[in-house]
C-alpha positions in Angstrom: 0.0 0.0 0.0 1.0 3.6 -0.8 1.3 6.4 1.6 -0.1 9.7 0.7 1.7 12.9 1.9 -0.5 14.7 4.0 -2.2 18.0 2.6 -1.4 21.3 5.0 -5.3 21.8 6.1 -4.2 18.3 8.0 -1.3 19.7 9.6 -3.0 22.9 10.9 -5.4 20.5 12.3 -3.1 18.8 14.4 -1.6 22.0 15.7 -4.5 23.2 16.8 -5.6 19.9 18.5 -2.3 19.8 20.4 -2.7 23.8 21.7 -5.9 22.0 23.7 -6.4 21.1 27.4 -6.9 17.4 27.4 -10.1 17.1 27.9 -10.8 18.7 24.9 -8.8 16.8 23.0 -10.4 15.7 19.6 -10.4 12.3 18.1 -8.2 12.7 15.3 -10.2 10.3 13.8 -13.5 12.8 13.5 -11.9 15.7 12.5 -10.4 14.3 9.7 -13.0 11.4 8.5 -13.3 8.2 6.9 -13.7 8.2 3.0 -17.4 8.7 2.8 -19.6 6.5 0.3 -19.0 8.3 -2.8 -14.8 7.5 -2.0 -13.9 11.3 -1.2 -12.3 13.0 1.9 -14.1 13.9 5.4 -15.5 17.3 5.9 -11.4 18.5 6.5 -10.6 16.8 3.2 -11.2 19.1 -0.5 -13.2 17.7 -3.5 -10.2 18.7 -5.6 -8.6 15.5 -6.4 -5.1 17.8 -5.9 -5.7 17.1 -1.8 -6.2 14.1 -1.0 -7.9 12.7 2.9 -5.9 10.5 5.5 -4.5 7.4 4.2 -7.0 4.7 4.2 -7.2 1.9 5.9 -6.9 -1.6 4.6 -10.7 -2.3 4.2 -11.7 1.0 3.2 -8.6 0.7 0.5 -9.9 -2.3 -1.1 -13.2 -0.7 -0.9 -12.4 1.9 -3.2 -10.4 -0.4 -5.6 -13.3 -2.4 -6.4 -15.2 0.5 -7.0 -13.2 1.7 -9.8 -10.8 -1.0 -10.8 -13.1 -2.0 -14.0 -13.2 1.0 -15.4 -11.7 1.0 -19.0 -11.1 -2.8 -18.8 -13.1 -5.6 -20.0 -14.3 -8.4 -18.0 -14.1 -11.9 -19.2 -16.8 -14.8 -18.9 -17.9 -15.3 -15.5 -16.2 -12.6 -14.0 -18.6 -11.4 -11.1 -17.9 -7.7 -11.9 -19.8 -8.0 -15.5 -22.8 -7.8 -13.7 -22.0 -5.9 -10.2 -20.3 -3.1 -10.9 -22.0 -0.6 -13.3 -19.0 0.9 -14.2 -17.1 -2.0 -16.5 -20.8 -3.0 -17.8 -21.5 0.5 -18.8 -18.1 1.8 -20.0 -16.2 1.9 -23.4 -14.3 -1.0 -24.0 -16.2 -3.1 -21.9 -17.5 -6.7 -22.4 -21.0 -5.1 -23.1 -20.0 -3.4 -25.9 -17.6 -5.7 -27.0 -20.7 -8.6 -27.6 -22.6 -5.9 -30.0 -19.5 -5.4 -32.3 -19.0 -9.1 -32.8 -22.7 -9.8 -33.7 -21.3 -8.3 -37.3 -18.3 -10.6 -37.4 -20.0 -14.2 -36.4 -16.9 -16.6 -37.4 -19.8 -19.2 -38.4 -20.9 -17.1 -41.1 -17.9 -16.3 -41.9 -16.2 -19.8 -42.1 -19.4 -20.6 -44.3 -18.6 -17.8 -46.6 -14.9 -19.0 -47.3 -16.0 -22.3 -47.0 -13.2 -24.8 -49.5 -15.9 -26.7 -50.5 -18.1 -23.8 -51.8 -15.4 -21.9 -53.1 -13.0 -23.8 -54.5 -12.4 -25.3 -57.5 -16.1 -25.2 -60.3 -17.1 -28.9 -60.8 -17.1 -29.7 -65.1 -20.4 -29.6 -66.2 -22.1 -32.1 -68.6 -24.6 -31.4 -71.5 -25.7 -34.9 -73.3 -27.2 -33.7 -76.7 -29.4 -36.4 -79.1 -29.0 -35.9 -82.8 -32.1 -34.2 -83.9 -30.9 -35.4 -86.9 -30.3 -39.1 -87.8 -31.2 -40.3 -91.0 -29.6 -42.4 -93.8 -29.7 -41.7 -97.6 -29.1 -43.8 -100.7 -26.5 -42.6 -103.0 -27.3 -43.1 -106.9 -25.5 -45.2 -109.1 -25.6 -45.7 -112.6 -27.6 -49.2 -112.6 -30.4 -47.7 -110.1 -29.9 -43.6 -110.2 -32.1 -42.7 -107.9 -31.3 -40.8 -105.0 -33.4 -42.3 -101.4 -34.0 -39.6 -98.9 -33.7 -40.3 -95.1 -37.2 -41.5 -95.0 -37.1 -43.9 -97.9 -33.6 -45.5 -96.5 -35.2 -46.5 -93.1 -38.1 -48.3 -94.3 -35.7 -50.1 -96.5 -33.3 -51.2 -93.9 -36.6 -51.8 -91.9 -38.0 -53.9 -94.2 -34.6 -55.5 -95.2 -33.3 -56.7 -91.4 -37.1 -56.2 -89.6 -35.2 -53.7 -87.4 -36.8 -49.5 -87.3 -35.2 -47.0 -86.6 -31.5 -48.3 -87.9 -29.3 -46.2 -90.4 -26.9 -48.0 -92.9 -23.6 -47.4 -93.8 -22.6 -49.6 -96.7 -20.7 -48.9 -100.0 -23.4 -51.6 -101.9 -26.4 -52.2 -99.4 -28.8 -54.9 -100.8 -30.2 -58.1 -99.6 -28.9 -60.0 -102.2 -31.6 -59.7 -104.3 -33.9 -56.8 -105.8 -34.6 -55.4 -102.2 -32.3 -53.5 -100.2 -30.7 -50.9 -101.2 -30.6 -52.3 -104.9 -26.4 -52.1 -104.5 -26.4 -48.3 -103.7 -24.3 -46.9 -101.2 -25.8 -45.5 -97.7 -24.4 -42.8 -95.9 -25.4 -41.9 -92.5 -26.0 -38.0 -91.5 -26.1 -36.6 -88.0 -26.7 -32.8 -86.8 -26.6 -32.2 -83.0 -28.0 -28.3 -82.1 -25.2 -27.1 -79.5 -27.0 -24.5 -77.3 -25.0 -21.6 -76.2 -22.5 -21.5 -73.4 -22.0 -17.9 -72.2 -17.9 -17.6 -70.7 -17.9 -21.8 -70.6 -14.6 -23.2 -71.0 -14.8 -26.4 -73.4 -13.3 -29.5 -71.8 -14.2 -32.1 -74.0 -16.7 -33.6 -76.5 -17.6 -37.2 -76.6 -20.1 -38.6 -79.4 -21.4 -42.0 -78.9 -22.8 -44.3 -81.1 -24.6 -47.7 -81.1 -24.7 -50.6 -83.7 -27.9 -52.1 -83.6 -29.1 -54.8 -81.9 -29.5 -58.0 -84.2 -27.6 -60.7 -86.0 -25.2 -58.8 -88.7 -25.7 -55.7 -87.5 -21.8 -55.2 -87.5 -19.4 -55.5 -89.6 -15.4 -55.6 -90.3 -15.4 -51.3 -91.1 -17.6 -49.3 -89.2 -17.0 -46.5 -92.2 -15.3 -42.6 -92.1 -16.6 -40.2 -89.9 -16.2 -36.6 -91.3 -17.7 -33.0 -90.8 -19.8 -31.9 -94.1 -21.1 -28.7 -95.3 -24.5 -27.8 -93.1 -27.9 -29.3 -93.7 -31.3 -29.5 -92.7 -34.5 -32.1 -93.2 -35.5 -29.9 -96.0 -32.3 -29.8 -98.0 -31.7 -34.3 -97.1 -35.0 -35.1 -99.4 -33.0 -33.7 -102.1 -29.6 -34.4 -102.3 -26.8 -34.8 -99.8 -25.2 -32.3 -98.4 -21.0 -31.6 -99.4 -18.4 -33.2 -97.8 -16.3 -31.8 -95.4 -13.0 -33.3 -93.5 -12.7 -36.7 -92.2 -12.6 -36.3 -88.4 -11.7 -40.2 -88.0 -10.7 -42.7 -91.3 -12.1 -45.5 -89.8 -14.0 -46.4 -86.5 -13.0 -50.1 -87.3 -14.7 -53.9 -86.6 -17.7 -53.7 -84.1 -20.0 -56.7 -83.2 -23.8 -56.4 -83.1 -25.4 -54.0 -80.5 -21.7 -52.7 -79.7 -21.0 -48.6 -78.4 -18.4 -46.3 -80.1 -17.4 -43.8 -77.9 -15.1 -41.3 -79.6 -13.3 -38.4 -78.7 -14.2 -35.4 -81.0 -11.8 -32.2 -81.4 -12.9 -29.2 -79.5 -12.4 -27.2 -82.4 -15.8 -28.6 -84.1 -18.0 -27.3 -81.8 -19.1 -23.5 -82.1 -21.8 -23.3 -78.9 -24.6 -21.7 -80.7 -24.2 -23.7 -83.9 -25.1 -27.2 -84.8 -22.6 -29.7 -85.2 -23.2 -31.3 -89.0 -21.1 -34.9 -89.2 -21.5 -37.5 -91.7 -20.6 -41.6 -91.5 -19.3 -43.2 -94.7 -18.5 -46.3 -96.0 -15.2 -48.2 -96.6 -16.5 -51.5 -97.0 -19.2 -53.2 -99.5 -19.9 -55.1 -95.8 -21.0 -52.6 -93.4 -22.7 -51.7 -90.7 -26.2 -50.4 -89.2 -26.3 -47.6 -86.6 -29.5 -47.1 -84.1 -30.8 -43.3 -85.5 -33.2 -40.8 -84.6 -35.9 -43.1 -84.7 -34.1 -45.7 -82.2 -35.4 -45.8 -78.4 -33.9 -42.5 -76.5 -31.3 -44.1 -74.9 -30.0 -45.7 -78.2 -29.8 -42.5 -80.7 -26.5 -41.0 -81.3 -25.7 -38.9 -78.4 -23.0 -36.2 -78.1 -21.5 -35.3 -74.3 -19.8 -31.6 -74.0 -18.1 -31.2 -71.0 -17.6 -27.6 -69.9 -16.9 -25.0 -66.9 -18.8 -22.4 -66.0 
């Protein structure tokens, strides 16, 4: 404990209570007081805090340390003082205050906010297209020159293998007799509508396709697959559209009801655009292709895989 230097009004005090008789002799005690409630001097003691009262004793120093030790300080979780003394509760920097600034910083949200799993890396995206388009057409030749639009070539491999929906691609299709394709080749011609993919990055593009399901359906060349020239319905009744640039020479031997899963170039696709590819034969024993009118799940079917 510190001792305070005594302020002169004290000293006269004393003075005068020595000049006394003894029996008039003052408690020193009264004249110069206790600290009073409100932790100033006795009635000889000044309000100024220049002049301080008597040294205090032990109790009454502790007394006035409690009263003002929070002040300016913040009190931590359990601390009795957060809720008995009105000063820390009610001053700046105290716990109080302290509670309302963090209710705009909860660490929950903000852990959710930078959460890895929500911000990290994008996830690739997948868009699985059907050909809106897949048809096969008859090529004329000079025994039969007649050209067979999409329609006419699927009732003919139809009626020819009892199989809708299938698409040949054979440089002499016929049955061996007068039905088939009468020796002329079929092509195969696919168009896939590639919607728009505003600021996607491309990752890859995958086209499948699937040899049909019965006896002889495949064959030892599977025929070219190449880009061509664009088409519609409209402009396959009449003749076939141009050739374009062979995207793979030969997609080789497949058995009946077999997938071909190929990897296209990115470069073909223009998101936006359809995608215009064309299947033709090498081999006077070819194949036949599920088309557009094949179950869903059997139709050519092209996968782009993108970010967003």
């Amino acid at each position: 404990m510190t001792t305070r230097p005594r302020a002169p009004g004290l000293l006269a005090a004393g003075l005068i209570a020595a000049s006394q008789p003894a029996c008039l002799l003052v408690n020193p005690a009264f004249v110069l007081g206790a600290a009073s409630d409100d932790g100033s001097g006795g009635s000889g003691g000044s309000s100024d805090g220049d002049t301080a009262g008597p040294v205090p004793d032990d109790t009454t120093a502790a007394a006035t340390t409690d009263a003002t030790g929070g002040l300016g300080q913040s009190t931590g979780p359990g601390d009795p003082s957060a809720t008995t003394d009105p000063i820390a509760t009610s001053a700046p920097g105290s716990t109080a205050a302290d509670d309302t600034a963090d209710d705009t910083g909860d660490p929950a949200t903000t852990a959710q906010e930078t959460d890895p799993g929500t911000t990290g890396e994008p996830e690739p995206q997948f868009l699985d297209l059907p050909a809106d388009i897949a048809g096969c057409v008859l090529l004329p030749t000079g025994i039969v020159p007649l050209y067979a639009d999409p329609d006419d070539c699927g009732q003919r491999v139809a009626q020819t293998y009892d199989y809708p929906g299938g698409v040949i691609v054979d440089s002499s299709f016929s049955d061996g007799g007068f039905g088939g394709g009468n020796g002329r080749p079929g092509r195969a011609y696919l168009r896939f509508v590639i919607p728009e993919l505003p600021g996607a990055t491309l990752l890859a593009a995958e086209l499948t396709l699937q040899i049909a399901d019965f006896e002889d359906a495949g064959g030892p060349s599977s025929g070219v697959l190449a880009t061509t020239e664009p088409f519609d319905a409209e402009q396959l009744t009449q003749f076939p559209p141009p050739d374009g640039l062979d995207v793979v020479t030969e997609l080789g031997q497949t058995a009946d009801d077999e997938s071909i899963v190929l990897q296209l170039p990115l470069d073909l696709l223009d998101p936006g655009a359809p995608l215009h590819l064309g299947i033709f034969p090498n081999d006077s024993d070819g194949v036949v292709f599920d088309g557009a009118g094949a179950p869903p799940d059997r139709r050519p079917k092209l996968r782009i895989t993108y970010l967003e």
